[in-house]
C-alpha positions, 0 to 999 in steps of 0.5 A, a space after each residue: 498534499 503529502 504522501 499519507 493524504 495520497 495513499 489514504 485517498 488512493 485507498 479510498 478510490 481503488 479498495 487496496 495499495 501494494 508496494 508496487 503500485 506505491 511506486 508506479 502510481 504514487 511515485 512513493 517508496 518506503 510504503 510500509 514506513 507511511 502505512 505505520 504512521 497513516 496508523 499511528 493518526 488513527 486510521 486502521 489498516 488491514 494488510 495481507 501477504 498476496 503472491 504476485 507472479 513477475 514474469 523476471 524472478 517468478 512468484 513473489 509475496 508482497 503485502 497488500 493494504 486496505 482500510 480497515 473498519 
């Protein structure tokens, strides 16, 4: 299975991905670089700048994506 089909299905069962959860359930980095190519098949996307609070550095924005309809 490759990376877009993980995070299409990753989607479909939890409603949203950032890049933080790329990385801890998926095990993949460069989200926002597969996100453009899951688009570019024709699948649409919607993404939001969320605030996340790390308990490290504090306050931080990361962009959540979705399926969009």
């Amino acid at each position: 299975m490759t990376q877009n089909q993980r995070i299409i299905d990753y989607l479909q069962r939890n409603g949203s991905i950032t890049t933080i959860q790329a990385i801890s359930d998926l095990k993949i980095t460069r989200l926002a670089s597969r996100m453009v190519e899951i688009q570019a098949a024709g699948i649409p996307i919607n993404k939001e700048s969320i605030r996340v609070d790390t308990q490290e550095y504090g306050p931080t924005r990361v962009t959540r994506y979705s399926l969009g309809v």
